[in-house]
C-alpha positions as CSV (number, residue, x, y, z in Angstrom):
1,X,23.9,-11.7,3.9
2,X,21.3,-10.4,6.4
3,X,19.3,-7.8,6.5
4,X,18.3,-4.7,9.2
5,X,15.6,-5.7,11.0
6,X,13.1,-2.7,11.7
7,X,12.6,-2.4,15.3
8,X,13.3,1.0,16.0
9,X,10.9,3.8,16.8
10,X,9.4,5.0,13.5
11,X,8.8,8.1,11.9
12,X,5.4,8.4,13.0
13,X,5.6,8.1,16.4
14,X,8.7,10.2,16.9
15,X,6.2,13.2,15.4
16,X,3.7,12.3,18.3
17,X,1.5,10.7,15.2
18,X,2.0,13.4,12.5
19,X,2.1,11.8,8.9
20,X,5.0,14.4,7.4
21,X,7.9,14.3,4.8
22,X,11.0,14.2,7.3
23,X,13.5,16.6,7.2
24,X,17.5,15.8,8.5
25,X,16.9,17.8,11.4
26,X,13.7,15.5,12.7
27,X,15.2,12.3,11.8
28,X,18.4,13.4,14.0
29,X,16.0,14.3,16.9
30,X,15.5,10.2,17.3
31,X,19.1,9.9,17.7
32,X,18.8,6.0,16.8
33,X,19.4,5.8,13.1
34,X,23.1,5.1,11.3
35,X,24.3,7.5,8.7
36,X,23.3,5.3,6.0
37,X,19.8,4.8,7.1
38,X,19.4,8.6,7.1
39,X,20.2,9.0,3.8
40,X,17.9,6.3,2.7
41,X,14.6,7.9,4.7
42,X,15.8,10.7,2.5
43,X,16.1,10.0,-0.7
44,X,12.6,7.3,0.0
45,X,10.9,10.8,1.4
46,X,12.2,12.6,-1.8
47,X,11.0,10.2,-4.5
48,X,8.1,9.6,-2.8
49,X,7.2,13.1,-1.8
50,X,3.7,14.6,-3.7
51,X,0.7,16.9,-3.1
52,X,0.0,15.3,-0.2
53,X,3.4,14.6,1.3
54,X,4.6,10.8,1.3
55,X,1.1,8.9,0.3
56,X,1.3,7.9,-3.2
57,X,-0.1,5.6,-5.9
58,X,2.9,3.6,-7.9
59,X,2.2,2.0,-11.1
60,X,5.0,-0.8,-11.0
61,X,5.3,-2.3,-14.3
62,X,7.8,-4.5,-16.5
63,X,8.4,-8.2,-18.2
64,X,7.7,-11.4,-16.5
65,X,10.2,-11.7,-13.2
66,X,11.6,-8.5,-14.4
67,X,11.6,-7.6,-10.6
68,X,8.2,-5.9,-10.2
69,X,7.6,-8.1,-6.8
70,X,11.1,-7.8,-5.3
71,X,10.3,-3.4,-5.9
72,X,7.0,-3.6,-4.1
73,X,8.3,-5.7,-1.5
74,X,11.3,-4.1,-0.6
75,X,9.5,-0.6,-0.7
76,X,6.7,-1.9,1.8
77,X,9.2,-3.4,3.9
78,X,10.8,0.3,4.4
79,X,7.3,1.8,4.6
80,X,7.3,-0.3,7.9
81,X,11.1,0.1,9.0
82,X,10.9,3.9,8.9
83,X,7.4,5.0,9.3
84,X,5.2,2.7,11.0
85,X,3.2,1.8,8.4
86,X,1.7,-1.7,8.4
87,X,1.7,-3.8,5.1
88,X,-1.1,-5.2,3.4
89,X,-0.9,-7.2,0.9
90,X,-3.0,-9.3,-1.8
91,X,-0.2,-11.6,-1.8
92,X,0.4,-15.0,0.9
93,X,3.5,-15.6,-0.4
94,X,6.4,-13.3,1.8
95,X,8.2,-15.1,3.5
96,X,9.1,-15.1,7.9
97,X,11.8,-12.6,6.8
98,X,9.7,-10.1,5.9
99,X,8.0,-10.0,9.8
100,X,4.8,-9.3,10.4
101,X,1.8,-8.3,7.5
102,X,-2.0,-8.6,6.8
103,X,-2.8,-11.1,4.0
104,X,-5.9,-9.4,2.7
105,X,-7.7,-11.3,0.1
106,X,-10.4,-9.6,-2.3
107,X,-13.2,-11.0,0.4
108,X,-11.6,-8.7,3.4
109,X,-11.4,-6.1,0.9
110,X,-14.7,-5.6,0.3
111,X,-16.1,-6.1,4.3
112,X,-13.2,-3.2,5.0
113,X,-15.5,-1.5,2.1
114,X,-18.9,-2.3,3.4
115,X,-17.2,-1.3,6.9
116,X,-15.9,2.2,5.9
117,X,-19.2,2.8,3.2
118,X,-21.7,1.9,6.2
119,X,-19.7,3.9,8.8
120,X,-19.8,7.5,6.6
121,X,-24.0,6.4,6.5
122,X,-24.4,6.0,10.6
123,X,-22.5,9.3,11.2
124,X,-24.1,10.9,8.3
125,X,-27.7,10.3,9.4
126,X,-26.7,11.6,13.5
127,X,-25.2,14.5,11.8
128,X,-22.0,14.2,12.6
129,X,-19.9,13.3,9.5
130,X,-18.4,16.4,9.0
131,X,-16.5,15.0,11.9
132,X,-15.5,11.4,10.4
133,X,-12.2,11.0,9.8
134,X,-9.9,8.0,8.1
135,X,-8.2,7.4,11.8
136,X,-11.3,7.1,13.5
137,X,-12.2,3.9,11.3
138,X,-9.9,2.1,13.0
139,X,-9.5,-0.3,9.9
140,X,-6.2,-2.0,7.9
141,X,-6.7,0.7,5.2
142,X,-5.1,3.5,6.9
143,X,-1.5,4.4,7.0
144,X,-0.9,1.4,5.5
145,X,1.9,0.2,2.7
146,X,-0.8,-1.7,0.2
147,X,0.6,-4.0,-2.7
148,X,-1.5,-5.1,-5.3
149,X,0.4,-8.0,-6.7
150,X,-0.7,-8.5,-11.0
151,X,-3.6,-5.6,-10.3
152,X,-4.9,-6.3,-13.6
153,X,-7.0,-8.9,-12.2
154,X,-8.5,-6.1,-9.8
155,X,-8.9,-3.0,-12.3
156,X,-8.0,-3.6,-15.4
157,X,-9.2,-1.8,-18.3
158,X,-11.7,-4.2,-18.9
159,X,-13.9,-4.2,-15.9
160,X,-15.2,-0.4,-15.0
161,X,-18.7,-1.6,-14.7
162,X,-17.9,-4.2,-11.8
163,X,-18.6,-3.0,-8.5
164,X,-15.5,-4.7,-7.0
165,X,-13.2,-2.7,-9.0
166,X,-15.4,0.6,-8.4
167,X,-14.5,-0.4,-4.9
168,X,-10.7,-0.8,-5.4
169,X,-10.5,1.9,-7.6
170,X,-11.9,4.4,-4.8
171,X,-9.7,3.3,-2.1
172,X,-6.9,4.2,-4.7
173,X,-7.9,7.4,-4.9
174,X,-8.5,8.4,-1.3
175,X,-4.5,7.8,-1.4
176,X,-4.0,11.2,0.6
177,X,-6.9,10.8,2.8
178,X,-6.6,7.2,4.0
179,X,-2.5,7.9,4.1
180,X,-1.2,4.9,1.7
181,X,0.8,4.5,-0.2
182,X,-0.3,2.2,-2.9
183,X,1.9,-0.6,-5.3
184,X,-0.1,-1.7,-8.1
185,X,1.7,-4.4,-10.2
186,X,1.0,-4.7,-13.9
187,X,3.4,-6.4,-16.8
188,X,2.0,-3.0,-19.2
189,X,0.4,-0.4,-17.8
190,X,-2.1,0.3,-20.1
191,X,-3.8,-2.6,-18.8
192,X,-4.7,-0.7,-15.3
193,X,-7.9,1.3,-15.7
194,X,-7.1,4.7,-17.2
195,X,-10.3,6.5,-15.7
196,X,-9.3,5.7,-11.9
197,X,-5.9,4.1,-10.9
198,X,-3.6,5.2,-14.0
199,X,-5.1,8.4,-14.6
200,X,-4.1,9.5,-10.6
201,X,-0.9,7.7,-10.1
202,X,2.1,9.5,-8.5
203,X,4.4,7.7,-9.7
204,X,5.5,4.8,-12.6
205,X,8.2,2.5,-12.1
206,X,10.1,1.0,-14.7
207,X,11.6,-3.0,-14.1
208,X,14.3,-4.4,-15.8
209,X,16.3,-7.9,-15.0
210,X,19.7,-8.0,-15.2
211,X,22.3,-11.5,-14.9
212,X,25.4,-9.6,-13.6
213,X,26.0,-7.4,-10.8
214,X,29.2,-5.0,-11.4
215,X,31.1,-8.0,-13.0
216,X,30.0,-10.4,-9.2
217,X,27.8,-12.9,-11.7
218,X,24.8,-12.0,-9.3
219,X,21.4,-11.4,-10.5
220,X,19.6,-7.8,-9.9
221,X,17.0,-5.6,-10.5
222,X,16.9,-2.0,-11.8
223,X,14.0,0.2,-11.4
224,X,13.5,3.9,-13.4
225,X,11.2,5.6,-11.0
226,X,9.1,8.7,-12.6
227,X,7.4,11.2,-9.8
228,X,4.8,12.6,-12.1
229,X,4.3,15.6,-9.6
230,X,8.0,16.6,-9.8
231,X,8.8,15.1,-13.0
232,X,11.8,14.0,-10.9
233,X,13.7,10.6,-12.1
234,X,15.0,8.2,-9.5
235,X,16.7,5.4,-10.3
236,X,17.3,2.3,-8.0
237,X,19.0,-1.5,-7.9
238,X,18.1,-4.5,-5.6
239,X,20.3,-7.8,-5.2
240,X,18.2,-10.6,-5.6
241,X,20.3,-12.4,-3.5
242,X,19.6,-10.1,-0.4
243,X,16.2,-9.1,-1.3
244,X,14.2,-12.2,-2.9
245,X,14.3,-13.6,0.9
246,X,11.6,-11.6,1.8
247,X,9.2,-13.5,-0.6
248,X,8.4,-16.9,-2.6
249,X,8.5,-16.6,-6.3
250,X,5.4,-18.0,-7.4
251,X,6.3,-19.1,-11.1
252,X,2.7,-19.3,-13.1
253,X,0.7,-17.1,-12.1
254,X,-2.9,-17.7,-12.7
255,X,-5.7,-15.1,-12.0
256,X,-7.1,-14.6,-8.4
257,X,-10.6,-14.8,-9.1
258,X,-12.6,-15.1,-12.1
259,X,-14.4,-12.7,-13.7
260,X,-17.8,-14.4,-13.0
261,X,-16.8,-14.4,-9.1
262,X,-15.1,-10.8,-9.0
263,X,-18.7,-9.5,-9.8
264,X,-20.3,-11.2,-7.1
265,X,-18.2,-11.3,-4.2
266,X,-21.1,-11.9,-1.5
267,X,-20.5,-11.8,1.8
268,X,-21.8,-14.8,4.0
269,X,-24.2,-14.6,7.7
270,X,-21.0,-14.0,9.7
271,X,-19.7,-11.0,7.7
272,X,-22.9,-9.7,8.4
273,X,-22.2,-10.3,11.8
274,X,-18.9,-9.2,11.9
275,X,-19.9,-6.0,10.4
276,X,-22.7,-5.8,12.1
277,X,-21.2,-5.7,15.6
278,X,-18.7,-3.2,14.3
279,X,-21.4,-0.8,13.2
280,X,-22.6,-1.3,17.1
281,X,-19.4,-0.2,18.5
282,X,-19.4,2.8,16.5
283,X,-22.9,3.8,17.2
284,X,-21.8,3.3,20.7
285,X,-18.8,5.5,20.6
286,X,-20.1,8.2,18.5
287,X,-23.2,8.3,20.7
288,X,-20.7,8.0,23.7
289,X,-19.6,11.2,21.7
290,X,-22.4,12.9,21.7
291,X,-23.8,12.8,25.2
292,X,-20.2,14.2,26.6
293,X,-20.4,17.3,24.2
């Protein structure tokens, strides 16, 4: 069993970079998808659709290998097939099926941050940050499929002083601004922070395991998806046959960092740098900017 391979022209650039919930009529206009693929931009656009079109925050959730990976997976491998959007993930474990992602570990996390926080301070002391926007950043964080793999680690209810998860709670809720769409992974949700991340979420989805496939003997997943914004349910199954290719089952699964480092994450001379030199080339452009207005 194989599976489609995205390399068609996504949604995004067919609308000449426009980040909008796509209708029948503009999906025909790339004259490149099969019937069935149509349908399943659809009914992904529909579930995911919200205030701010298809960005959203989903609070997956559900017993140990219940299926909560093999959901966020196969969603941000769509994300990608359809519209453009690169995946990053906390997670080193997909597999070459999946194609191409950005491993980001908690470290990158907090220099993309520092970048974006230190950005928003050069343009605000020229004067010109009423004019900052996400896409000028130029950073992973935008239009980006971002999975969170056991997020309890990151924000859990337990940790609203630490500056880290002040940090990973924010990006979460720029959702609409920085044009994510965001898979946080949790066996209960009431472990996720209720202040930030579970008090905004778009959407909650429901994992259950199941041995037998209509009577085949095959293992699958089934997944109750709520959109809190339409109150709409959806409800979806994935073959772990077809879809556990696209990542390594981990079995234990111990915590990413502990809660003595996750407070002080510090960032070493050639962050600095690296940051730095990226501050440099923004002063450059925005005063590049500047001199041609």
């Amino acid at each position: 069993m194989t599976l489609d391979k995205p390399e068609k022209q996504d949604l995004i650039s067919i609308n000449n970079g426009k980040f909008i919930v796509p209708t029948k009529d503009i999906i025909a206009q790339s004259q490149q998808w099969e019937e069935w693929e149509v349908q399943e931009i659809l009914e992904i656009s529909e579930m995911l659709h919200g205030p701010v079109g298809i960005p959203a925050v989903l609070l997956i959730w559900g017993k140990p290998r219940s299926g909560k990976t093999m959901f966020m997976v196969w969603l941000l491998w769509k994300l990608r097939k359809y519209f453009g959007m690169q995946t990053v993930i906390d997670s080193p474990y997909l597999t070459p099926a999946y194609g191409p992602f950005h491993y980001m570990s908690d470290k990158e996390f907090i220099k993309e941050r520092v970048k974006i926080n230190r950005t928003m301070e050069l343009y605000e002391r020229m004067g010109k940050l009423d004019e900052l926007e996400w896409k000028d950043l130029q950073i992973k964080l935008f239009r980006a499929g971002v999975g969170w793999d056991e997020a309890y680690d990151k924000i859990s209810v337990h940790q609203t002083s630490d500056k880290i998860a002040r940090e990973y709670n924010n990006e979460i809720l720029q959702y609409g601004h920085n044009e994510c769409v965001f898979c946080i992974i949790s066996p209960d949700p009431r472990q996720i922070n209720r202040q930030y991340a579970s008090q905004f979420a778009t959407h909650t989805v429901c994992c259950t395991f199941h041995e037998n496939y209509r009577g085949t003997g095959k293992a699958y997943s089934s997944y109750e998806i709520l959109n809190r914004t339409s109150k709409q349910v959806f409800f979806k199954e994935l073959r772990i046959e077809k879809w556990g290719q696209l990542y390594k089952t981990k079995g234990l699964i111990s915590s990413k960092v502990s809660f003595k480092k996750f407070k002080n994450i510090d960032l070493d001379e050639e962050d600095e740098q690296e940051i730095e030199q990226w501050l440099n080339r923004k002063k450059g452009e925005l005063n590049g900017y500047t001199k041609s207005v």
